[in-house]
N, C-alpha and C positions, 0 to 999 in steps of 0.2 A: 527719338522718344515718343513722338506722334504716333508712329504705326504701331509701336508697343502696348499704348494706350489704347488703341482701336481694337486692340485682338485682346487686351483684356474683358471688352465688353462682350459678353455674350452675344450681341445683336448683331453688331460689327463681326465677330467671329466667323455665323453662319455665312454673312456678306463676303468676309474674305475668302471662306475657304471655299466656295462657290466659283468663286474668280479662279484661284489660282488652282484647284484640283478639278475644275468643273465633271469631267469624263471619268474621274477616280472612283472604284469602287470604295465607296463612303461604312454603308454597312452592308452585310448578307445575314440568311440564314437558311440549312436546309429543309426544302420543302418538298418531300418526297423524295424522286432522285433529281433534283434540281438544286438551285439555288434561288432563292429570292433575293433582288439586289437594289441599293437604290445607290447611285451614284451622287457626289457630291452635291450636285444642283439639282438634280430631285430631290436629294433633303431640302435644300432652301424652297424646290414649290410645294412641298407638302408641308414644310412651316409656314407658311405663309398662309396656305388652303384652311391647316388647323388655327391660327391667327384668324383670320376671317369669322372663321363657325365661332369662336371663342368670342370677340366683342358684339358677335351678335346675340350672343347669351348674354352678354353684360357684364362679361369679365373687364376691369378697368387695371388702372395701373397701381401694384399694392396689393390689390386680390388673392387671396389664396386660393392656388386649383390643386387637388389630392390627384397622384398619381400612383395606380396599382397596378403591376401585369406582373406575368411571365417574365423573362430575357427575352427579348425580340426587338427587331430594328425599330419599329412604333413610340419603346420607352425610349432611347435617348432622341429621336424627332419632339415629341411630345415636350421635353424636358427645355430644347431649344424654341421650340413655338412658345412655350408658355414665360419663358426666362425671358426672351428674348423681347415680350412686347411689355416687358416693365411689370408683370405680374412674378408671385411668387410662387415656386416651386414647393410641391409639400408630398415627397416621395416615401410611400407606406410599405412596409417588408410585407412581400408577398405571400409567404408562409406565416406571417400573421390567421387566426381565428376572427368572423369578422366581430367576437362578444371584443376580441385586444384592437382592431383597427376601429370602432366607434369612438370608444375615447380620444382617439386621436383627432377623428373627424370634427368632436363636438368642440377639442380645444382650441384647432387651427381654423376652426367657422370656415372650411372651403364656399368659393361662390360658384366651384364646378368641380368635375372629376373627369379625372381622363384613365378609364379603365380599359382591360378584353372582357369578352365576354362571359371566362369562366369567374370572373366577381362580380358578377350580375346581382347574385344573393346577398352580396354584401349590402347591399346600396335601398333594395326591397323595403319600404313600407319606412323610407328617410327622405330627409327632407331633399336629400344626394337626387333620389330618384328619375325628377325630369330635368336634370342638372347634369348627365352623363354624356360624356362622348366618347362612346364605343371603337376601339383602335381597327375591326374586324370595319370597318367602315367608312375606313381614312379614304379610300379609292373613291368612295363615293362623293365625297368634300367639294363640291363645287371649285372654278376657280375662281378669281375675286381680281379686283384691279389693285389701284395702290394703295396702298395699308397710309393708313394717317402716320404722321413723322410725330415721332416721339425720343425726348433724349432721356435717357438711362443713366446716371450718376455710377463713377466706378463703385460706390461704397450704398449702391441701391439694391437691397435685400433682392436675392437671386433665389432662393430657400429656404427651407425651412425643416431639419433632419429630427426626425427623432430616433436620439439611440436605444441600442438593442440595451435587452438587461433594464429596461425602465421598470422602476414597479410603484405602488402608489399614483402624484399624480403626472401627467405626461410629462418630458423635456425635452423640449425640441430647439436643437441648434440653429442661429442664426447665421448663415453665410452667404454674402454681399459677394457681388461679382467680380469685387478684386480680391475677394479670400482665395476663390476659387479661380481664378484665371492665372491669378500670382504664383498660384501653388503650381499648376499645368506648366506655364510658359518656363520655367526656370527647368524644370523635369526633363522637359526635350530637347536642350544640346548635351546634357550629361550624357543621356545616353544612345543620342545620335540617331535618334528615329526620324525617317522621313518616309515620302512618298514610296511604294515597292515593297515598304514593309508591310506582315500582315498580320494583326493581332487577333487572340483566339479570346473571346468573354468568357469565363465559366465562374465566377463570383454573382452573387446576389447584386443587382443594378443602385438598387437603393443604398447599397454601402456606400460610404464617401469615397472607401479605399478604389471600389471599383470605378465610380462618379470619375471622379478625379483622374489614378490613373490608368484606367482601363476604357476609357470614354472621351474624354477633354483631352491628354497629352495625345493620344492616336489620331483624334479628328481636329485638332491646330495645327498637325504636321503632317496631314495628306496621305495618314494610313489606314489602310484598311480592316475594318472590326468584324469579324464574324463571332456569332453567336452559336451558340452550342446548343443543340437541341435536347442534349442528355450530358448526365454527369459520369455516368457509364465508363471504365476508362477505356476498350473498345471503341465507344461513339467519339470520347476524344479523343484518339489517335488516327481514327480514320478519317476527322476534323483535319488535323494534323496534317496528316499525306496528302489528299483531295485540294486543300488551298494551299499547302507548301509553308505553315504557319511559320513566322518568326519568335514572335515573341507572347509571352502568355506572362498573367497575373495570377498566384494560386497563395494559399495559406499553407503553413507547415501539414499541417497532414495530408493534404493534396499530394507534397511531394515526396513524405514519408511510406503514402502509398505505390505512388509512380516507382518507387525503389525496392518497396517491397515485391511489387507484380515483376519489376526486370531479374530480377535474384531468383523469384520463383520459376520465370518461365527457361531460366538457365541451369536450375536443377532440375527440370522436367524434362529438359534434352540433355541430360547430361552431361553439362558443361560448369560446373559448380567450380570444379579445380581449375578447368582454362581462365575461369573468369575472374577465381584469386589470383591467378598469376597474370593477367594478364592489369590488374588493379595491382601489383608487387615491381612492373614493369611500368607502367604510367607515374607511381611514386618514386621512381628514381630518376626517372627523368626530370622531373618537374623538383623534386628537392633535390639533387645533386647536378642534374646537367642546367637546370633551370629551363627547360625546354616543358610544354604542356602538349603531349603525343594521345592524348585523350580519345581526340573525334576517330583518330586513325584507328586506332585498336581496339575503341567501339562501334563501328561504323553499322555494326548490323543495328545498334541500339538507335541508333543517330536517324538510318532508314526507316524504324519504326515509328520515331518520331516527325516522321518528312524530313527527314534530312534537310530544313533551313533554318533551326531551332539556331537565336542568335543567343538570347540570353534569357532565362525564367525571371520573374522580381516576385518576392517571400512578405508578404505583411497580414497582422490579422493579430499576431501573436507571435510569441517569440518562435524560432525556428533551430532544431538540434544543431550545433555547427557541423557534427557529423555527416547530416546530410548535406550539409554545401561541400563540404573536403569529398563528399563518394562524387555525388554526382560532377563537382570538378574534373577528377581521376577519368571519367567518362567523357569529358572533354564540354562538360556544361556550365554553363554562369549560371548559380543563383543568387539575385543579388537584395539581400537583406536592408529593408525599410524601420522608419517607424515614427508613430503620429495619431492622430487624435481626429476623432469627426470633428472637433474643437476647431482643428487646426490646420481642415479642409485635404485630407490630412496630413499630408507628407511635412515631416519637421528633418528628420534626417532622414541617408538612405546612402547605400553602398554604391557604386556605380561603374563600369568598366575603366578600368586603369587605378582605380580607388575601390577596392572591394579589401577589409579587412576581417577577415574571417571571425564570430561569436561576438562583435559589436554589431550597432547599428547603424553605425556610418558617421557622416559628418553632414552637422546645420546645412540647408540648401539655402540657396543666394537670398539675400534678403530677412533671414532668420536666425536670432540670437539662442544660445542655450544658455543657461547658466543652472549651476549644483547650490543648494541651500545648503546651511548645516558648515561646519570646521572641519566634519570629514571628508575623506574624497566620496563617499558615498553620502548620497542624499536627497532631496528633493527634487527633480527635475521642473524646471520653468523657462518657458519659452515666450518668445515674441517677434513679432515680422508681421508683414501685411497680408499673413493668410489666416492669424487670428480671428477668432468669429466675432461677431458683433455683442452679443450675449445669448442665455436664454430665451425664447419668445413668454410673454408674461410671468417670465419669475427673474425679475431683478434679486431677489435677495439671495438664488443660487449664483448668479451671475457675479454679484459682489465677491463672492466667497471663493471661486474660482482665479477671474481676472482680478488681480490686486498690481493697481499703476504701473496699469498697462503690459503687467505680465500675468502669462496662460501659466497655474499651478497643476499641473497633468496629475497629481495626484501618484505620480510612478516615482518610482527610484532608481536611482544609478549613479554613473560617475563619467567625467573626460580625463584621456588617456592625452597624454603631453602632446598628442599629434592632433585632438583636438575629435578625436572618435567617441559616440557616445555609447556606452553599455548599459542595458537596459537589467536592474538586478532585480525588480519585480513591483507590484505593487506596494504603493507603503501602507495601506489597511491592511495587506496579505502578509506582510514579515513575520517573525515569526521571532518575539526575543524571549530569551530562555533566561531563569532564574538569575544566572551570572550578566544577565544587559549585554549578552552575544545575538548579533540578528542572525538569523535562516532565515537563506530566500528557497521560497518553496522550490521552485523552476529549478535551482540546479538539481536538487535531489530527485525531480521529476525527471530531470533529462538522464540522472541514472540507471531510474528506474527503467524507463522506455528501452534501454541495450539491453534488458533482461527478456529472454524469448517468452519465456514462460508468463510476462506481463501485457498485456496490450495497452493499455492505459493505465494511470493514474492520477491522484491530485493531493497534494499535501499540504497538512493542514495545523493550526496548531490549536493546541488542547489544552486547557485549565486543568491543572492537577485539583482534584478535588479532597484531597489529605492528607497526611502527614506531614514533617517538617516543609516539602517545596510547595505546599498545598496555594493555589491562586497564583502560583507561576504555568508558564507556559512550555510544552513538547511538544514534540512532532510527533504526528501521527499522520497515518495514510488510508486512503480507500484506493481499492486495486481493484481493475477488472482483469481478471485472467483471460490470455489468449487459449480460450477452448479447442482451437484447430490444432494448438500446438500439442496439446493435453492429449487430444484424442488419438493423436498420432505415438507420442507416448503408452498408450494404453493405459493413462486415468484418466475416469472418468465421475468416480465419485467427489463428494468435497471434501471428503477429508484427506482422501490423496491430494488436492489440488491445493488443498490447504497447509497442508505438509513442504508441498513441495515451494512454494510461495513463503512460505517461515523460512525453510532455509537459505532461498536467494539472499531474504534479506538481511537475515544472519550473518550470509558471506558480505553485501553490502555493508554493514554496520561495522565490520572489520576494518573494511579500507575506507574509512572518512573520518573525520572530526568527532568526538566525542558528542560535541552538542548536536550534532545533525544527525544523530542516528535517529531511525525512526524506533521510537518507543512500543507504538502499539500499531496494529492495523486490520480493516475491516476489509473483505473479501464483498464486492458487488458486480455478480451478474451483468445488469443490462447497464450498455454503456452511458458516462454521466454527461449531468446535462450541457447540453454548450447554447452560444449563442449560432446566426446562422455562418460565423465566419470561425465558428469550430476553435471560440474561447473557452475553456470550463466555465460555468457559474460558482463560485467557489460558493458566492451569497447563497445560493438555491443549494449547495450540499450542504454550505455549512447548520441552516434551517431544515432539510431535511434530519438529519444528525442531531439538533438540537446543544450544539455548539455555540 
């Protein structure tokens, strides 16, 4: 239980994994035609180095230090130096404007920032100014002797997150280094990562989802992180080959794309029919022989991916189960999470030998689920030692969430007799219809999306404004047509596009439930807004729309 304890603390982590991976490449990134590398115990002297420059600014223990960059091996260094000597983590989205990251600065009162150099202008003519330490100048960091001995409490603020989607005034998560070590350490026997393995980053660093586990489970268990230098999917395949990658973290459309680009570049060599049949020969194997002949009779796809592709992990958002069943067929695991920056995040998550396909898996070790409400559907509330501590200065959100000692995630859904949780949508998002029937918007979305002629959607419900059901609620949609599809069609006006868009969902509204048919819906152009891990803003259409 001792050494458990030790590797929850952040400080203790760096120390260990120093020891036992010392030689391990820790992180890369490419830098030209090289690589840039720092191995396990170069991370621990370059935390230490940034340690040093930090209390000689005057960072104490409790401190808040704001950290901005890029992806690059810098941000999680930075994250460990500042974690690690009892100060608090205050990690800012990069694609942030700097008018949305002040606010954030003024409410988290940083006593330093650890930026690159292209948010130079963020920091100009603030009090941040002579408070910076520049990541483009970690080499330069003096070495230092022994860092004064400091103990860190498992339950001592490690962070401080603010989520995407804030509007009004800031919310920034509270997460103590046993939120976040708890969450890590339970993650890496499910799915068997160690040393040899190699993980690819291409998430925003500042997510928890990535935080957690795309950062913390790979650098506890002595794998290796490379970082992507573009999102390109070229760049990341050629990631892919060059390090031999294993294992990668992406959001559903990440892999919704991954599937569309394989489908296309198999009709462009004319392999459209081999590649039905050869997905009609994978399905019988796998449902009738119980045999999964995948990688073998995709091997060209397998190659492209470097061929060491162990397993993908899906969180962000919910995920089509279609795409976990193709890319299965293909001889790939994608394995479906889901969780709260609340909840540092991971609360449940699918995992090799446990993967139930269109749930989200089952509680991980140490965390409770339970459903509100007499139906099987219902509130979802959680609790475990990776719950956050609260809001930072707003107790009275904090009340309203945690209530004795359980996290109200604010989502809905239900447990399946084996104890799998299904995620049926937001409960502000539902959508109940004059008769007190819910619509969850997500399924009618995952409809929509198998329609070629759609690229996107979001569904939404609408106040009848008259007659007898008037102040009840329908479904309604905003649709972004896929123009490549259209154009290849040969329409290109809107009222073809709009034509044709009526009748899909005409033939939709045939095959479903009376109350989930969509009633009306608006045709939009440029695609809708998301957050950076490619949630819709329902809030941001539903206020564009005036809804």
């Amino acid at each position: 239980m001792k050494n458990e304890l030790r590797i929850l603390n952040i400080k203790h982590l760096v120390e260990e994994s120093a020891k036992k991976y010392s030689n391990e490449i820790a992180f890369q990134m490419r830098q030209d035609s090289t690589f840039r590398k720092f191995t396990y115990q170069e991370v621990k002297n370059m935390v230490n180095r940034l340690q040093c420059h930090l209390i000689i600014m005057g960072v104490g223990i409790g401190d808040r230090v704001a950290l901005i960059s890029e992806n690059r091996p810098e941000w999680p260094i930075s994250y460990l130096a500042i974690a690690g000597m009892g100060a608090v983590v205050v990690p800012i989205d990069a694609m942030l404007k700097k008018e949305e990251v002040l606010p954030l600065l003024e409410d988290s009162e940083p006593k330093a920032i650890v930026l690159s150099d292209r948010y130079l202008e963020y920091i100009k003519a603030t009090a941040l100014e002579n408070k910076a330490v520049f990541m483009e100048e970690f080499h330069c960091l003096p070495t230092c002797g022994i860092l004064p001995e400091i103990f860190i409490d498992l339950d001592h603020l490690a962070a401080i997150v603010y989520t995407s989607g804030t509007t009004g005034k800031p919310k920034g998560v509270m997460l103590s280094h046993r939120n976040i070590m708890a969450d890590a350490i339970v993650i890496v026997p499910l799915f068997g990562v160690g040393p040899g393995d190699k993980f690819l980053s291409v998430l925003p660093l500042h997510h928890t989802f990535e935080t957690t586990g795309g950062f913390f489970v790979p650098f506890s268990a002595g794998c290796s992180i490379t970082y992507a230098e573009s999102l390109k999917s070229h760049a990341l395949l050629k990631n892919m080959q060059d390090v031999g990658v294993t294992h990668m973290l992406g959001v559903p459309l990440l892999y919704q794309l991954l599937y569309e680009g394989i489908l296309r570049a198999a009709e462009d060599k004319g392999m459209k029919k081999v590649f039905s049949f050869l997905f009609a020969i994978s399905k019988f194997f796998r449902n009738i022989i119980g045999i999964n002949i995948g990688r073998a009779l995709f091997s060209v796809v397998h190659k492209q991916f470097g061929g060491k592709i162990k397993f993908f992990a899906s969180g962000g958002a919910a995920i089509d189960p279609g795409i976990i069943k193709n890319f299965g067929l293909m001889g790939f695991g994608i394995y479906q999470g889901y969780g709260l920056t609340e909840s540092a995040p991971v609360l449940t998550v699918n995992f090799p030998g446990s993967n139930r396909i269109g749930s989200v898996g089952k509680p991980i070790t140490g965390v409770e689920i339970k459903i509100t409400g007499k139906d099987p559907v219902g509130g979802i509330i959680a609790r475990g030692p990776n719950i956050m501590q609260g809001y930072y200065k707003r107790k009275d959100l904090t009340d309203e969430v945690i209530i004795d000692g359980w996290l109200h995630t604010g989502d809905e859904g239900y447990l399946d007799q084996d104890g799998y949780l299904y995620i049926t949508g937001r409960a502000k998002d539902v959508i109940v219809t004059g008769s007190g029937v819910n619509v969850y918007p997500e399924e009618i979305e995952f409809a929509l999306k198998k329609i070629p002629a759609i690229k996107e959607s979001c569904v939404l419900g609408e106040k009848i404004k008259e007659g007898v059901r008037k102040g009840n609620e329908e479904v309604m949609a905003v649709i972004v047509p896929n123009l490549e599809y259209f154009e290849k069609q040969g329409k290109t006006d809107d009222a073809a596009i709009h034509a044709a868009i009526e009748t899909e969902i005409s033939a939709l509204n045939k095959k479903v439930a009376h109350f989930k048919r969509i009633e009306r819906f608006i045709i939009r152009k440029e695609d809708l807004p998301k957050t950076r891990l490619q949630k819709i803003k329902r809030f941001e259409l539903r206020k564009e729309l005036g809804l």
